[in-house]
KOLLUM-633835 format. One record per residue (C-alpha): x negated, y negated, z. Coordinates in steps of 0.001 Angstrom, whole numbers, plus 500000, padded with zeros to 6 digits. Layout:
<recs>
X|Y|Z .
...
</recs>
This chain:
<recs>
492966|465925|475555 .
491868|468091|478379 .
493368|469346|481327 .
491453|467776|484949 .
494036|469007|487365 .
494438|472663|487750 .
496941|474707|490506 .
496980|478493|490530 .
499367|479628|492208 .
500129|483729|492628 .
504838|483601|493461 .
505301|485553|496661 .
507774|488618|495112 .
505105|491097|494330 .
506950|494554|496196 .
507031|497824|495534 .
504972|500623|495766 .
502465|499461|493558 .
501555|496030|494763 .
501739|497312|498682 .
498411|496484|498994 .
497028|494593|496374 .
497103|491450|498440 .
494810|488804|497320 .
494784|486674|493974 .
491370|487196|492556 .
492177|487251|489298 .
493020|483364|489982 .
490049|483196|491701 .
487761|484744|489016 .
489893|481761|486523 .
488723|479413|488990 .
485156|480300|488887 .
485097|480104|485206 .
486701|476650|485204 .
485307|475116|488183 .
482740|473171|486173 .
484751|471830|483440 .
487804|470233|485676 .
488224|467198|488199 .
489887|469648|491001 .
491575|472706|491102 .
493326|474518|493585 .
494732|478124|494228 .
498148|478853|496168 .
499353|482133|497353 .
502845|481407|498637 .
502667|484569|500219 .
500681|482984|502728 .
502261|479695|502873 .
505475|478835|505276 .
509016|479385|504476 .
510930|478719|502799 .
509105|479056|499450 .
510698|476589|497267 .
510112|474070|499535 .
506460|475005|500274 .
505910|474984|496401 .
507364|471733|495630 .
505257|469987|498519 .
502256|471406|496937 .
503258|470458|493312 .
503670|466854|494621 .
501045|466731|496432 .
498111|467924|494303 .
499775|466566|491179 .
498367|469017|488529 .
498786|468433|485384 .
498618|472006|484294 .
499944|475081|486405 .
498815|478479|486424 .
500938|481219|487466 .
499886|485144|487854 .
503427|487427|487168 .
504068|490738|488025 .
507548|492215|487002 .
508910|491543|490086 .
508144|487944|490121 .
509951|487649|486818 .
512836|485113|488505 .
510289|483369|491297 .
507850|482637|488136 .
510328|481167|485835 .
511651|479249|488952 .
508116|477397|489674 .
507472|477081|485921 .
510603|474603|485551 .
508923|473201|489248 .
506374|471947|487658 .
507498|471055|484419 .
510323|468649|485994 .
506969|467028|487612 .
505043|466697|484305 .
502544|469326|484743 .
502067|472440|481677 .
502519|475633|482241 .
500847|479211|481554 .
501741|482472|482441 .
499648|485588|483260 .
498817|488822|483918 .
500662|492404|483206 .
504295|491285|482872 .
503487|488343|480716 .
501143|490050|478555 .
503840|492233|477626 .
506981|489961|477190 .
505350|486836|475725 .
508624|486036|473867 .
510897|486654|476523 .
508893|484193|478568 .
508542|481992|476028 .
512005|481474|474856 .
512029|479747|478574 .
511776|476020|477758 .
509605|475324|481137 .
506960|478321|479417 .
504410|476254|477576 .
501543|479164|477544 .
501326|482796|477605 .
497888|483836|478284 .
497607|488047|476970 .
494932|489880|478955 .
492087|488606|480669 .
492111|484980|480856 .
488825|483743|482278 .
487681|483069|478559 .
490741|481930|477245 .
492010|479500|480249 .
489003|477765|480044 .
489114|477095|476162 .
492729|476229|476974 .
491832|473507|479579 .
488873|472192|477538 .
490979|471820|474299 .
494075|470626|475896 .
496297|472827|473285 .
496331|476525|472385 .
496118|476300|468732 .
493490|478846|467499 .
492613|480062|470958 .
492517|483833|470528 .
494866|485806|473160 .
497109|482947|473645 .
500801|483139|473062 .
502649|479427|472549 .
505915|477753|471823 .
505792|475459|468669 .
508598|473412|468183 .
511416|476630|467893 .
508318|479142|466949 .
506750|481207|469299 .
502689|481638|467851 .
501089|484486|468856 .
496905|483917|468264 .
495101|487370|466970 .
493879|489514|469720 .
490680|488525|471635 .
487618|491021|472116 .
487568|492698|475784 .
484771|490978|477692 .
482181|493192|477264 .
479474|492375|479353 .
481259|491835|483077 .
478425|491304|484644 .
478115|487765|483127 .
481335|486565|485019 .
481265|484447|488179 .
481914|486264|491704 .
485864|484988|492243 .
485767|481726|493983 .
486403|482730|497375 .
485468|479279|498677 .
488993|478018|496940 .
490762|480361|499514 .
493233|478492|501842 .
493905|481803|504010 .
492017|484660|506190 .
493801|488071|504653 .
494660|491109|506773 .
495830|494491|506498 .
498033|495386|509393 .
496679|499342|508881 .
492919|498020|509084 .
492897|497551|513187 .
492209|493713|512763 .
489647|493708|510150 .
489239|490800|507894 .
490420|491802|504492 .
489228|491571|500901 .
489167|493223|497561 .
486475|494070|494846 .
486966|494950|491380 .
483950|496638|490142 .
485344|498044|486644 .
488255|497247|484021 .
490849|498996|482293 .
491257|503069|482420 .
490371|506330|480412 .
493267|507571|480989 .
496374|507740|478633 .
499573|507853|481314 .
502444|507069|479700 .
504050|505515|482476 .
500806|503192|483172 .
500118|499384|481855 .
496847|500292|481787 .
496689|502006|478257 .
498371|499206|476719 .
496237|496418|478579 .
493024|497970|477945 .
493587|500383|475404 .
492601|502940|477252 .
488448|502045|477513 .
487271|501410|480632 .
484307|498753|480974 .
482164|498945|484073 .
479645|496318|486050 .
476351|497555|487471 .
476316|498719|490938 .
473567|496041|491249 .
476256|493304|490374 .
478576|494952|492625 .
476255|495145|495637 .
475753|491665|495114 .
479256|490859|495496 .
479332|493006|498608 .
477117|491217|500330 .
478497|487716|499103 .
481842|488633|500982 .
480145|490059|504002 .
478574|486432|503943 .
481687|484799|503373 .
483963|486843|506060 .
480367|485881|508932 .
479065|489708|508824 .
482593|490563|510989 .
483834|493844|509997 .
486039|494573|507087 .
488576|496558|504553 .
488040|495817|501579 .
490230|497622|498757 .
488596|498413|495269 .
491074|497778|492647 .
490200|499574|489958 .
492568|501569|488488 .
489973|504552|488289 .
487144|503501|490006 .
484996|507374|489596 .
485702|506575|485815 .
482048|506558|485739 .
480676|508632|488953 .
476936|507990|488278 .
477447|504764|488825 .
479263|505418|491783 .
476677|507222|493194 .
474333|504750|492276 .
476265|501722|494574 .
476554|504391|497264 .
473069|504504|497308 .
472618|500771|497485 .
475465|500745|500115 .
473412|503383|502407 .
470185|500696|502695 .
473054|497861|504091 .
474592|500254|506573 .
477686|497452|506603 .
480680|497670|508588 .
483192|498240|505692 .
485707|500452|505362 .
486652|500580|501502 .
489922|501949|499810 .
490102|503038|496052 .
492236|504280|493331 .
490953|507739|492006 .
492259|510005|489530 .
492164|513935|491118 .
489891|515053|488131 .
486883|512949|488710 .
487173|514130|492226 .
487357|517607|491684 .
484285|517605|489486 .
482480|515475|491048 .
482079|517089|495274 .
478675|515402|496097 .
479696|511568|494890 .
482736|512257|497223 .
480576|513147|500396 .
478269|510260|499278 .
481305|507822|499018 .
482753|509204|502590 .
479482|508474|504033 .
479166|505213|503260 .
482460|504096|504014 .
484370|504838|500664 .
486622|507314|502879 .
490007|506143|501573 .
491440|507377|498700 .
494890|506877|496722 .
495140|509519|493582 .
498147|509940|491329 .
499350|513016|491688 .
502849|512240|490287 .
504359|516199|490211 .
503209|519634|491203 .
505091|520477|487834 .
502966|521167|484652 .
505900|520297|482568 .
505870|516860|484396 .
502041|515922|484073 .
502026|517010|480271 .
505189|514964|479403 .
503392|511949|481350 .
500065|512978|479786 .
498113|513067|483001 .
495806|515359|481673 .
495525|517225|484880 .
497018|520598|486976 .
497582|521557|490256 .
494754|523497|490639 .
492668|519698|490312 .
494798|518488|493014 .
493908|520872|495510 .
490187|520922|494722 .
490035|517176|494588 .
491741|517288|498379 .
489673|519908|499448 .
486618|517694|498709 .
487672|515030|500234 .
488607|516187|503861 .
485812|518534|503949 .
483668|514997|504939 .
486460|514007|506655 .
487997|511643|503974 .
491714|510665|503809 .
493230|512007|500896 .
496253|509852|499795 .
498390|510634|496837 .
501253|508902|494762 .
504272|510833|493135 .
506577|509966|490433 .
510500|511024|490769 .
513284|510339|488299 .
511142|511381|485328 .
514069|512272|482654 .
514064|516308|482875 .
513051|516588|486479 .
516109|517960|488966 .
517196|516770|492235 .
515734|520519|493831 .
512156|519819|491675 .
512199|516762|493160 .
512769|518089|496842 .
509792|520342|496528 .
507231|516891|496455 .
507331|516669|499708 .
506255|519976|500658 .
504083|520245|498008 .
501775|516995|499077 .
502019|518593|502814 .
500392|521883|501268 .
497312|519953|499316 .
496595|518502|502643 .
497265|514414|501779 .
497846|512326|504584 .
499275|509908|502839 .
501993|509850|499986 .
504196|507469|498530 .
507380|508722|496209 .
508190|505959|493685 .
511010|506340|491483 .
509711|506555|487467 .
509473|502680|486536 .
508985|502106|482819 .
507469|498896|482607 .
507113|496714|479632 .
504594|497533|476835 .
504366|501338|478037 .
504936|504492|476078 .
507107|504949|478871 .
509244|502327|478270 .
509410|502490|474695 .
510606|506068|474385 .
513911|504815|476963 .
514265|501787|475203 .
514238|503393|471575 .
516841|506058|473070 .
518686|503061|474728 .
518918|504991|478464 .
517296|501356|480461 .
520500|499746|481364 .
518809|497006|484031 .
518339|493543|482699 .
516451|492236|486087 .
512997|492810|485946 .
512987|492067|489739 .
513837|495273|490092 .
511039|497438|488360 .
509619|498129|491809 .
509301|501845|491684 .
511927|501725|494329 .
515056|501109|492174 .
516533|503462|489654 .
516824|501218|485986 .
517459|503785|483345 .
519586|506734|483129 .
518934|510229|484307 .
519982|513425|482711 .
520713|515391|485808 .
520574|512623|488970 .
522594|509670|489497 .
521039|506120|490033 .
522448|506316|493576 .
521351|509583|493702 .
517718|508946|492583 .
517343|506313|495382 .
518266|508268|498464 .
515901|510860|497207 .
512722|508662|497177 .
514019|508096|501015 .
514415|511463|501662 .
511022|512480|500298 .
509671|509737|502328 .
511308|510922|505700 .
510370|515009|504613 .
506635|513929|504172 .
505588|511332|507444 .
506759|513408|509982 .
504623|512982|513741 .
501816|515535|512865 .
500819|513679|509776 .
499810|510877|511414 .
497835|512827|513830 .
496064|514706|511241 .
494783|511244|510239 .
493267|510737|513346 .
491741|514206|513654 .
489833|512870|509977 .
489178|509667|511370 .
486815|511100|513781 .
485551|513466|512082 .
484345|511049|509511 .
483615|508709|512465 .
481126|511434|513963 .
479454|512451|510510 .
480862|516033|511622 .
480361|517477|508043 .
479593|520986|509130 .
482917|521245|510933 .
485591|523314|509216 .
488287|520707|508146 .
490799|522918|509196 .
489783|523840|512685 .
491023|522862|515848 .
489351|520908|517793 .
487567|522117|520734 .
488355|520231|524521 .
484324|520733|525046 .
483324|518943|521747 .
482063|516050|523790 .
481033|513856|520979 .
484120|514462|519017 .
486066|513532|522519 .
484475|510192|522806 .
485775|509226|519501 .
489190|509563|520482 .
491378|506253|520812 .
493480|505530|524021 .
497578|506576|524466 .
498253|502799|524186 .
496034|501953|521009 .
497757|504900|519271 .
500897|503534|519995 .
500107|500243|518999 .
498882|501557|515823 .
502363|503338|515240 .
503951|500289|516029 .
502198|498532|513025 .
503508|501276|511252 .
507143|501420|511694 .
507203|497583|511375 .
505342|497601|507913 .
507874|500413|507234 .
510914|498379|507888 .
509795|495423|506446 .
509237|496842|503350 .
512560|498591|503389 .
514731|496020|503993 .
513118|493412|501401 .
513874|496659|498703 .
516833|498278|499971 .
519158|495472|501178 .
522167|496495|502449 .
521535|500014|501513 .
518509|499926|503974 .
520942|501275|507061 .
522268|504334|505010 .
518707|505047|504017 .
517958|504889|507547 .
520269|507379|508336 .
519482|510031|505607 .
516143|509534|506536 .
516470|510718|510360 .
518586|513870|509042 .
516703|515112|506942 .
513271|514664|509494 .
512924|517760|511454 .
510512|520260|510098 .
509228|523066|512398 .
505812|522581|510638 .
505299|519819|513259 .
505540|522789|516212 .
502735|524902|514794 .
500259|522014|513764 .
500498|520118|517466 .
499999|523586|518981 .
497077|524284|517170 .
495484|521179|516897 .
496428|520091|520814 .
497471|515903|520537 .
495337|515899|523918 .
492300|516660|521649 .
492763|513737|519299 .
494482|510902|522143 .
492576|509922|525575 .
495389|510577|527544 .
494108|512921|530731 .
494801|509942|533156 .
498457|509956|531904 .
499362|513464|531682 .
497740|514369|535217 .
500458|511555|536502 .
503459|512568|534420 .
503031|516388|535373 .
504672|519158|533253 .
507673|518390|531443 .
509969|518062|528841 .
510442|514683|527260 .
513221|514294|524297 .
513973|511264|522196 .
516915|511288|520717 .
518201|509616|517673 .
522022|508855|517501 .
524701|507934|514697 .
527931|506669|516003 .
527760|508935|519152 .
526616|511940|517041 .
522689|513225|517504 .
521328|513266|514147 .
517613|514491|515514 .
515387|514636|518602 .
511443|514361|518779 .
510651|516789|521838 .
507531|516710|523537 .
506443|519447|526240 .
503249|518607|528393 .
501498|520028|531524 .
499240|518176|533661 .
496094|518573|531076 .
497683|519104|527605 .
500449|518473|525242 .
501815|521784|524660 .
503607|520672|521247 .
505917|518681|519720 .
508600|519466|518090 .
511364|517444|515588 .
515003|519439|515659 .
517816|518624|514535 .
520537|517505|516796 .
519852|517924|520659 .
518830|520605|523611 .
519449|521194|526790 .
516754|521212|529481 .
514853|518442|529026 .
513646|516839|531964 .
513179|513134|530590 .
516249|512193|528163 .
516179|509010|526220 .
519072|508149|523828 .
518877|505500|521188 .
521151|504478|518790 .
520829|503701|515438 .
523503|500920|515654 .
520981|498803|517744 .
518352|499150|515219 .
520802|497775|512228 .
519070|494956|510074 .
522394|493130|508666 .
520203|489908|507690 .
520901|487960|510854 .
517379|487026|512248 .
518163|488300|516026 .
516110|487436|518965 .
513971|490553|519163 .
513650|489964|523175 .
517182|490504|523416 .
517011|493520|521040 .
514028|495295|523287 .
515868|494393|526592 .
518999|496093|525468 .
517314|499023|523724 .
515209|499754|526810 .
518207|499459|528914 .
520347|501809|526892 .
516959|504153|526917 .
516508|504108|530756 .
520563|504775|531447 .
519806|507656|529373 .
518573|509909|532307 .
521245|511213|534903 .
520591|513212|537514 .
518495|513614|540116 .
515236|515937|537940 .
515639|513267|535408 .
515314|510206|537368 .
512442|511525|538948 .
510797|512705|535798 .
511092|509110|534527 .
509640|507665|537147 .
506872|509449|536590 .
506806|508715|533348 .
506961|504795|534012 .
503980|505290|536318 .
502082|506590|533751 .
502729|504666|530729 .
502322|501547|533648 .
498941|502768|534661 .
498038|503153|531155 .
499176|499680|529849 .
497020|497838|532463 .
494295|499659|531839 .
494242|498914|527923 .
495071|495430|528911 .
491912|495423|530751 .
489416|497230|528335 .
491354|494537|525765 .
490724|491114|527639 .
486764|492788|528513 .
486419|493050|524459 .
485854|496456|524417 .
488774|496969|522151 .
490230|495750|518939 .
</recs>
């Protein structure tokens, strides 16, 4: 007997470094499009989207729609959240099968789960629909299934070889418009136009799901898709993150869709996962990607130590790393890079180096996740067989948690240093290098020297520039993505990390790049510095009375001098604000966040005593005031995002 009513639904605890982005379920939707023709209705449920509390939202659904099977897409994270709306639907009659990485490689675990009917291994469009057409799993090949007290696992099933004879993923099933708070207010969607990986990393899934080969569609296909979700999202403008785990795996075809891109001239601004190798070989298909929009790029750098990237088998050296940045910001591209601490013979001072290391290659965006070895890795098999993983909650392979044992670093250890790399790395001038790429990129300025400063009489570089106020705004987004993410990993340990993360921030570096570059020359700002005159502005961070670091900012009437991060406090300044990290202390009470800005302003404004300091903030008030209303007004006359 078949199945007729299908739910997909994706749990809501995907977290971690390496699902920060990877927001939408297509891999349901691609199911869906396989299936849509064989079923009475089916329906796909990201309770992600949906409104808390989850359990709640998911047992509405269940009883609403009434499926009588359920399909569920797992990461490691979502080990408990899965199992949870497994026995959901069971208790409501429905079957069950499981999906994706985490299942593929603990099908017995799963299955020893009485609310676990099936465990679908790899890609499932092929297999889920067999599975609803039969109505069982017997002889289906790449399905894993509980009979009576045996678990059954069906021989391997050949990779799809041609993907170009899959469905797009039915985006008409969507129940939600996806953004990324980084993306301005751009719609958001994601494209996958290969699968699987060349590469051999033994801390990756990829080798095991794939087996290291790496099948590609045609950039035809691809462009096709393209222009399907530009359809679907009304021609507005968009992000749209490429999934692949190595999408240059095959650069002429690469080249190829930037080609076909070029003749669209779209409004898309695509992200994509890049190994540093095909990048450094391959300069032209990088100024060809830039060009067209491709301008975002996230490589895995993992350690500036050989002994690391051979014991990982990464296959690559430092010397890749800096070519491969050096040909992406020459068109103005933003080089981002991931790297991997607590690998079993690195050192708490090897580790300490990352930071400075990714500031050297010239990445403007890192991430520092602690070694993870998931399930079904080389990674994880080498631990397990020397019986160093001593967590039992898969919730907690996030690359944020430590969950084996270290030679030389301590758990606890191992976790304050993936804050304090964090802290050491986004300091002030890293996010203004970003914008000095953004319009560079913006302005098709390939002849200038990446690492130039900018000239005040560059006109059409000037005109580029975004306002004070939208810069702040940006920033804003920022530190609230920041602290969302930290609290949901770190818990209670968030405020400590908090703490270790302001002391370890200054970093003269931030002096000599805002001198050279001049902030003035990236920010519109001439309106507010001519009204807030020369002076000298500090911010200072607090700890139980104690200054722990201060952000000081010296301007004239025309320029911002510099900037500079110290630790502690000086004298001088003539605008003094004093915050304290007390009143920014998440303890799991949902506060009114009115209340918290009233009081924080207050405290901030009591800060200056004396007569130069009152009058230097009311000059500043003036000017941020003057500047506020007029990006209120350019805002409401829809000339800004």
């Amino acid at each position: 007997m078949s199945f007729r009513r299908i739910l997909l639904i994706k749990p809501s605890g995907r977290h971690g470094i390496s699902f920060a982005f990877d927001m939408i379920p297509t891999g349901l939707e691609y199911i869906a499009a396989h299936i849509e023709d064989v079923v009475d209705e089916i329906n796909i449920v990201d309770l992600e989207m949906e409104p808390k509390p989850i359990q709640q939202a998911a047992a509405g659904l269940l009883d609403s729609l009434k499926p009588d099977l359920v399909g569920i897409s797992m990461s490691s994270t979502e080990h408990t959240e899965g199992l949870e709306l497994a026995q959901m639907a069971k208790k409501r009659g429905a079957m069950t099968v499981l999906g994706g990485y985490h299942p593929t490689a603990i099908p017995d675990e799963l299955l020893s789960h009485p609310q676990v009917d099936y465990i679908v291994r790899g890609e499932g469009e092929q297999k889920f629909k067999e599975l609803v057409i039969k109505g069982d799993a017997k002889g289906i090949k790449g399905i894993s299934y509980r009979d009576g007290n045996e678990i059954i696992h069906n021989p391997e099933r050949d990779f799809i070889k041609d993907l170009d004879s899959l469905s797009f993923p039915a985006r008409h099933l969507r129940r939600y418009k996806y953004y990324l708070s980084m993306a301005r207010g751009k719609e958001h969607d994601i494209i996958t136009t290969s699968r699987g990986c060349w590469g051999r990393c033994s801390f990756c899934c990829e080798p095991t799901m794939s087996n290291s080969h790496q099948r590609y569609r045609s950039p035809e296909n691809v462009m096709a898709e393209i222009l399907e979700i530009v359809k679907y999202h009304d021609g507005k403008p968009l992000s749209i993150e490429i999934t692949d785990p190595h999408f240059m795996g095959k650069p002429e075809l690469v080249e190829r869709l930037c080609d076909l891109l070029a003749s669209h001239k779209l409004d898309i601004g695509f992200t994509a996962k890049v190994r540093p190798d095909s990048m450094a070989k391959h300069p032209e298909v990088v100024r060809k990607m830039i060009a067209v929009g491709i301008a975002h790029f996230e490589m895995g750098i993992e350690s500036p130590n050989m002994r690391d990237l051979g014991n990982t088998s990464k296959g690559v050296s430092p010397d890749i790393h800096i070519t491969a940045v050096n040909n992406i910001k020459k068109w103005g591209g933003s080089a981002g890079g991931t790297f991997v601490i607590g690998l079993p013979d690195q050192t708490e001072e090897e580790i300490l180096e990352f930071p400075a290391y990714a500031k050297k290659l010239g990445i403007v965006g890192s991430a520092f996740g602690i070694a993870t070895p998931y399930p079904g890795t080389k990674f994880y098999e080498e631990l397990d067989t020397k019986g160093l993983i001593f967590e039992t909650d898969w919730n907690r392979f996030d690359e944020m948690h430590s969950v084996y044992n270290l030679k030389h670093i301590s758990s606890e250890r191992i976790e304050e240093l993936a804050s304090i790399c964090m802290a050491k790395f986004w300091t002030v001038d890293t996010f203004f290098e970003r914008e000095r790429l953004r319009i560079i990129r913006e302005n098709n300025m390939w002849s200038m020297d990446a690492e130039a400063p900018i000239k005040e009489g560059d006109k059409q570089f000037m005109d580029k520039r975004l306002t004070l106020m939208e810069f702040i705004r940006q920033r804003r987004v920022d530190i609230k993505f920041s602290l969302s993410a930290g609290t949901q990993l770190q818990g209670d340990n968030f405020n400590k990390h908090m703490q270790q993360f302001f002391e370890v921030s200054p970093d003269p570096s931030v002096k000599r790049y805002t001198e050279k570059v001049g902030i003035h020359n990236l920010i519109k700002m001439s309106r507010f510095l001519d009204l807030l005159g020369p002076q000298t502005t500090q911010i200072t961070m607090r700890s139980d009375g104690k200054p722990l670091v201060s952000w000081v900012i010296k301007t004239t009437k025309n320029t911002v001098e510099h900037i500079q991060v110290i630790p502690g406090k000086m004298d001088g300044a003539t605008i003094d604000f004093d915050a304290e990290l007390n009143d920014f202390k998440i303890n799991g009470q949902q506060r009114s966040s009115k209340i918290n800005n009233v009081r924080l302003v207050a405290k901030l404004l009591a800060s200056n005593k004396g007569i130069k300091n009152q009058l230097g903030l009311c000059r500043l008030i003036a000017a941020a005031g003057i500047e506020f209303t007029t990006y209120l007004g350019t805002k409401n006359n829809g000339n800004s995002e």
